[in-house]
N, C-alpha and C positions, 0 to 999 in steps of 0.2 A: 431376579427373574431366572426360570428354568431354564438352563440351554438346550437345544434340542442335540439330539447326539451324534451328530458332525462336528458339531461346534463344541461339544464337551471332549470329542476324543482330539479337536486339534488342541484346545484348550490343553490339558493333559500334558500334551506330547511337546507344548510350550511352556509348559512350567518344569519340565522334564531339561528343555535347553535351558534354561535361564539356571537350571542350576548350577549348571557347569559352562555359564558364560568366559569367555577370556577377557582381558583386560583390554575392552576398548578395540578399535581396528589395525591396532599394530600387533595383534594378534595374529595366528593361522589362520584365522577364518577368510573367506574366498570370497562369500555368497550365501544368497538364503537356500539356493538348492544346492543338494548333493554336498557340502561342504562338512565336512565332522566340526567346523566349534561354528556357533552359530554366529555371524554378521550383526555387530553393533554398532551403532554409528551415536558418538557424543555432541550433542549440541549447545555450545554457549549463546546464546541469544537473547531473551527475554519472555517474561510470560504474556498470555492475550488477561485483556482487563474484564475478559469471560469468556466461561469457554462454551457460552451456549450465541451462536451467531444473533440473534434477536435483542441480546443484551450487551454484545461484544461494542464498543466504544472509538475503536478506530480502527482506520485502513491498514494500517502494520498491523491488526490481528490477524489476519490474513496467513500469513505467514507460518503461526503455529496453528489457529484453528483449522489449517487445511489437512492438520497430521490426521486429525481424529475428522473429519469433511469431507465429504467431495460436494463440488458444484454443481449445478444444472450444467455450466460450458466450463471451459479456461482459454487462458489464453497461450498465444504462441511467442515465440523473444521478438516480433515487431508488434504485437498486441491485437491480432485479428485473434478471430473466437473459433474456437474448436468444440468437437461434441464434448460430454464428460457423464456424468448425470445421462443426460438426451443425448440420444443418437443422432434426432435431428427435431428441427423446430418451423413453423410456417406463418405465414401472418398472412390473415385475409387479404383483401384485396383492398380495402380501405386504410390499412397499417394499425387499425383501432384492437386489435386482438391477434397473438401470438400463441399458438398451439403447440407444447411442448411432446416431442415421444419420449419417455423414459426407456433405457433397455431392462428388456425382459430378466427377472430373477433376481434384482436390485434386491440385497436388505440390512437393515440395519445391526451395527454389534446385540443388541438385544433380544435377534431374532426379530422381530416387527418387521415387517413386509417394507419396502420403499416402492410405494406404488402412485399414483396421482391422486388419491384420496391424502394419503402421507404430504405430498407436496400443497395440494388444497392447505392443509390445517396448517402448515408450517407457515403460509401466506396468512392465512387467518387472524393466526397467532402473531405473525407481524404487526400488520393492521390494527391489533385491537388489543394487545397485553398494553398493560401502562406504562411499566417501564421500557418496552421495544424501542432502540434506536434505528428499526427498519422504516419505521410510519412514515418518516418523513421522504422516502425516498421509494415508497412503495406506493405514493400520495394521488398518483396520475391510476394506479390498477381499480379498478370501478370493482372491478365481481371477479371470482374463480371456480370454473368450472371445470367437475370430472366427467370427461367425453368419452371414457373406458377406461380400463385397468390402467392403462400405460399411457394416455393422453390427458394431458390437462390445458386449459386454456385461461389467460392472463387477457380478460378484457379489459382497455385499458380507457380514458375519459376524451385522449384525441391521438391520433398518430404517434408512435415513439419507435422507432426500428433499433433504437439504443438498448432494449429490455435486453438479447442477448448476450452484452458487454454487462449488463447491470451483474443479469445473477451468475457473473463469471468470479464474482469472489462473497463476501458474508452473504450479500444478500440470495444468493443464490445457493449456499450451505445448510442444506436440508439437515433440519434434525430429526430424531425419534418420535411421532407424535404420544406415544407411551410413555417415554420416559417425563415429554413439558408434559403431558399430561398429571404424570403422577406428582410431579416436584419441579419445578422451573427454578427454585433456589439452588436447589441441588445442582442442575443441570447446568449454571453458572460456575460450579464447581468440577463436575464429573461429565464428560460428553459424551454424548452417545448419537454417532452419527453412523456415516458410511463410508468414512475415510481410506486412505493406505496404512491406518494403525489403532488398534484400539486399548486406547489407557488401561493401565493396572495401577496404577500408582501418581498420585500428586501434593501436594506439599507446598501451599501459598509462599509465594515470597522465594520459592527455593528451586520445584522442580515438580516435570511429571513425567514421566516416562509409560512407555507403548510397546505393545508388542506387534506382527503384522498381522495385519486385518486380511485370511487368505477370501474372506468374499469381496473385497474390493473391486469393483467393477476392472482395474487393473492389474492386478495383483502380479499378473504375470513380470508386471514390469518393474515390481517394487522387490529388491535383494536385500532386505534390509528387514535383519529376524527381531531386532531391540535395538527401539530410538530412547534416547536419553534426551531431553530436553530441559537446560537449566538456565539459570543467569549468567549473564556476560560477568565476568572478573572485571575486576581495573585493566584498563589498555592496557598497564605497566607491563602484569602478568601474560595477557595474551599469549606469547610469545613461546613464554616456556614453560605454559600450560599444554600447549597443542603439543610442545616437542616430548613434555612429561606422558605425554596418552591423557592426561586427566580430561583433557577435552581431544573433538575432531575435528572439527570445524566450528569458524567463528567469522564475524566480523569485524574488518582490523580497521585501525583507525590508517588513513593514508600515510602519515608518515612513518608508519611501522612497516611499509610494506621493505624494504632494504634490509630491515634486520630480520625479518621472514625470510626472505630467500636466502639471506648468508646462514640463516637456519638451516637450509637444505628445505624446510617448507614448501608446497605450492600458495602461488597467490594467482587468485582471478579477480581480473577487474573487467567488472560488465555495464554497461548501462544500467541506471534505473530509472523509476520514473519521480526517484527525490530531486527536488530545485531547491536551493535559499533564493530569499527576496528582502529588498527594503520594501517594505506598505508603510506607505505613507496613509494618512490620513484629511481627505478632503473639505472634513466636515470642520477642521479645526485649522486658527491662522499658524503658521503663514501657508497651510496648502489651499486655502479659500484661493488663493492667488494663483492663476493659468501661469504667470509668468514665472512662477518658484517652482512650477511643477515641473515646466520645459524643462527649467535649469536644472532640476536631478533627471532630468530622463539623462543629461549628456556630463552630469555629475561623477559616475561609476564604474573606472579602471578594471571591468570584469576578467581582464587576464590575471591580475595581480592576485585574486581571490582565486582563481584556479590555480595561481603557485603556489602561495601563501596557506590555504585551507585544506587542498587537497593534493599536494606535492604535486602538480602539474598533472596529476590522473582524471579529473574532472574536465567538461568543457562548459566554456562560454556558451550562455542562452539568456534570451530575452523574453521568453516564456516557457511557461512550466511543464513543460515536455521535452525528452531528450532527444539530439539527433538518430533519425534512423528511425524512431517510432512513427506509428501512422498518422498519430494527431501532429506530429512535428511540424509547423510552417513554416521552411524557408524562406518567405517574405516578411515572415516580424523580426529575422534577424540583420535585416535592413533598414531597422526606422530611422535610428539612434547611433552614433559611434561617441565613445569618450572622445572629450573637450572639453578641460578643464578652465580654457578660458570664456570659449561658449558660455561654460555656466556659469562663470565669475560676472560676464556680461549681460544677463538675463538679469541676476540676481541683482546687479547695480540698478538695471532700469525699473526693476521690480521696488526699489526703492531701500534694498538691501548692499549696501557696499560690503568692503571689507571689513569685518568682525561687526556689524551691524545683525548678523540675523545668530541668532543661540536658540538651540533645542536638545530634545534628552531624544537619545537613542534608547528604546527599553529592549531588551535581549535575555535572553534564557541562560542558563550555564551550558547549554548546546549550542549555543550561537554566538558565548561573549566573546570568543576569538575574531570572529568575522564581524562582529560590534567594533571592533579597535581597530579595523581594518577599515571602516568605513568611516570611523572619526577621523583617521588618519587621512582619506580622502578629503572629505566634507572640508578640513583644515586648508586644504587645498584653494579652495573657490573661497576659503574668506569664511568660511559657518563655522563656528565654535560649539563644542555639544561636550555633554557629559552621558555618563552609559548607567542606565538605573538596571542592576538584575533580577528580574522577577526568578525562582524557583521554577525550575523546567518541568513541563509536564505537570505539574501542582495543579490544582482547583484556583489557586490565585492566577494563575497566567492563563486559565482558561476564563475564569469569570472577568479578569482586566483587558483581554487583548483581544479573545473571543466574542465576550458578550457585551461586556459594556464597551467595548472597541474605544477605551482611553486614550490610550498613548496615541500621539501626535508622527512618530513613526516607530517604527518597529521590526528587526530583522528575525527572520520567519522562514517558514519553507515550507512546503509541500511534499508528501510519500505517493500523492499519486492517487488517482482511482482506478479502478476497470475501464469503466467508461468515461470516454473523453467530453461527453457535457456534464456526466458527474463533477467530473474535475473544473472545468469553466466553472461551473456554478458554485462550486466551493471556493472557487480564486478569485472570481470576478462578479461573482450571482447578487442579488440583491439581497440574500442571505445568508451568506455564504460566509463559513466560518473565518475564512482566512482574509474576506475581504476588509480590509480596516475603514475602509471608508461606506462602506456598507451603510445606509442602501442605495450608496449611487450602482447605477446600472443602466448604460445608457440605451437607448432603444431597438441605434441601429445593431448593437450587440444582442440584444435577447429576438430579434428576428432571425439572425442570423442562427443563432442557437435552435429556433422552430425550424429552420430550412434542415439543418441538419439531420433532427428529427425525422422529419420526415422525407427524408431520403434511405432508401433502402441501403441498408452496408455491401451487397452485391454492386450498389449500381453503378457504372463506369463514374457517375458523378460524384459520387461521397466523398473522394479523398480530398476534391478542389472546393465543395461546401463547408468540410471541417476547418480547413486551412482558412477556409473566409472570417468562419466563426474566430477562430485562432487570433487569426490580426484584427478584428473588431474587438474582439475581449483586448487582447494587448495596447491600444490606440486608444480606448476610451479611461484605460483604470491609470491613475496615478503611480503604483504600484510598480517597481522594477526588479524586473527577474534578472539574475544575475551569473550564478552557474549554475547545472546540474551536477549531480553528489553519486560517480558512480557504487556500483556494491562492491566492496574490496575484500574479498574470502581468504581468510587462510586456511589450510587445513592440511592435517595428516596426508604425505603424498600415497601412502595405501586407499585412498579414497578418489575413485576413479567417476569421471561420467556427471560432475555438480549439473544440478538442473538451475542456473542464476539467471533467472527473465527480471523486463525491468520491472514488472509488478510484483514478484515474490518470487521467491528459492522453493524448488519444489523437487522430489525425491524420486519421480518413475526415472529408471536407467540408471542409477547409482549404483556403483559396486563397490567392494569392500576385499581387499586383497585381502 
């Protein structure tokens, strides 16, 4: 596509820097303004499993599709919503329909307008491409209408005051309706959105890299003239990758974080909104049985998993929300305390004595650490288990523990949604990917889930409706949530200002010595 000639002369005058880049931000460079070598920031992370939001595949794409995205909202480090996209948003008086403002002069890397017509088709095209993994969650939006240039309206099938947490991440990552227009294969490939950066370059399997996007609805706040985005190294490397400049920042595994700082490194360890969990499985014996279920609620030494997993930087939780977030209920971390003999004693009357009950833990090569961690428990109350590893992330562990929800238990975890009955409904919904015993869903829980609903996110009441929903999800599912996994950053101490919220790492206010 033609550039129009603002965009060809910043164009230019970027490929002008990038000639004479320096080596990563252990370089002179300062900043994106005024600075003579231009501001690059390297990133080891991972790639999204698309880089067009409509076909993107999980929650952690989030995190790179935001380079080349912006949202309709985002969120803030306790997870209420802010403008981004919309200035501001409104919903009738019924809560059946949410009217979004876009700000005025929004447009896309391709030149194309980002107007509410753009946002229309980007819902459309949700809704109705075949491979779209938005449908299912765009399921409750009835019709979308363009009310003016700058207004669009999300009429929705019955009350949801939740839609402005929804399109605070993919779903809410407006694309080019030009570019799905022209090639939506493509567009899985190469994005073209409205982000803080727009791609020059990518490489499957390897890496893409960005230049800044100076029409970013923020721009002012983005100092960052060339992102680098590649694969994570082996843990091993980590270390003395960051110190080499080859990378700037990464995510380190927790017990690297000591040999990082005797690096001279910074490490930030922030909340996210990852949990691990045992799911258990209801539909299969022995969790058929109320009384086996007790006994692992009070099975699960969760300190030893925050020493043990995450060198003591993780905390204890009993649902899949961290301290300090807004969905967090401090009364579900009251139901349950470890008692090992508690559970030895259920599990007798259950008809299961000592070494009487045997099952397979199934576990990822993400998770087989905290697998042995919990055999070693289990061994504890008398259950003997062996650890079957499914292929992490594979299509096998998705068709075996996702879909056909096999295994009998399974440790697991959570990255979290936007929205906190997005996230209920993935953990504990009737459909829900991570529920193993799916489609239990008991009732008093999915009302609880409508109250929330429909409750306005202003209203003095919402914080004490979610936290109800909270403990009705946690009380009725078998499932135990065990710690939260916070985000443990290292990175070049030249890199100043990390944006680490528990839902994704994000780049306005970063500087670059």
């Amino acid at each position: 596509m033609k550039l129009g000639n603002q965009r060809l002369i910043r164009a230019l005058a970027a490929g002008m820097a990038i000639a004479v880049l320096a080596t990563g931000c252990g370089g002179n460079a300062e900043s994106a303004e005024g600075s003579k070598e231009p501001a690059v920031v390297k990133w080891a992370f991972s790639l999204p499993t698309s880089w067009d939001p409509v076909t993107s595949r999980t929650g952690n794409d989030i995190n790179t599709i935001s380079l080349a995205y912006a949202s309709l909202t985002k969120l803030d480090a306790e997870g209420n919503v802010q403008p981004a996209l919309a200035e501001s948003w409104k919903y009738n008086a019924t809560g059946t329909a949410v009217t979004f403002k876009l700000r005025d002069g929004l447009t896309f890397t391709d030149d194309t307008k980002l107007d509410a017509d753009a946002v229309k088709k980007f819902y459309d095209r949700g809704k109705t491409q075949k491979d779209s993994f938005l449908r299912d969650q765009l399921a409750t939006v009835k019709d979308i209408t363009v009310d003016s240039a700058l207004e669009v309206t999300l009429h929705l099938a019955a009350p949801d005051y939740q839609i402005p947490y929804l399109v605070a991440g993919r779903t809410g990552a407006i694309s080019s309706p030009t570019a799905a227009a022209t090639d939506t294969a493509k567009l899985s490939l190469w994005p073209v959105g409205a982000g803080p950066f727009e791609i020059v370059d990518f490489v499957p399997e390897s890496h893409a890299y960005f230049k800044k996007n100076e029409d970013y609805w923020d721009a002012a706040n983005i100092h960052i003239d060339r992102f680098e985005l590649s694969l994570a190294p082996d843990a091993a490397t980590l270390v003395a990758g960051v110190q080499s400049g080859s990378i700037d920042v990464a995510t380190l595994p927790a017990r690297k974080v000591d040999e990082a700082k005797a690096a001279g490194l910074s490490v930030d360890i922030k909340p996210s909104l990852a949990a691990s969990d045992v799911s258990i499985n209801l539909n299969k014996e022995p969790f058929n049985n109320p009384k086996v279920v007790e006994a692992f609620r009070y099975a699960f030494d969760r300190q030893e998993f925050v020493n043990v997993l995450t060198a003591g930087h993780g905390s204890v939780t009993h649902q899949p929300f961290p301290d300090g977030y807004v969905a967090f209920a401090p009364e579900a971390e009251k139901l349950w305390d470890y008692d090992a003999d508690r559970a030895a004693k259920l599990l007798d009357e259950a008809g299961y004595g000592p070494g009487k009950l045997s099952l397979t833990i199934t576990a990822g090569a993400f998770s087989e650490a905290a697998a042995e961690v919990v055999q070693a428990q289990l061994k504890k109350i008398g259950v003997t288990s062996d650890i079957k590893l499914v292929p992490a992330g594979s299509s096998t562990w998705q068709n075996e523990v996702y879909i056909a929800k096999n295994p009998v238990l399974a440790v697991d975890g959570t990255i979290g949604r936007e929205s906190p009955v997005q996230n209920l409904l993935a953990t504990y919904g009737p459909e829900g990917i991570m529920n193993l015993s799916g489609p239990h869903a008991d009732s008093a829980f999915l009302k609880a889930l409508d109250v929330v609903r429909n409750t306005p996110l202003d209203s003095a009441e919402y914080k004490d409706v979610l936290h109800a929903a909270v403990v009705e999800g946690v009380k009725q599912s078998p499932t135990n949530y065990l710690y939260s996994n916070p985000w443990v950053v290292v990175s070049n101490p030249n890199l100043a200002n990390l944006q680490i919220l528990p839902s994704q790492i994000r780049w306005e206010g970063v500087t670059v010595k």
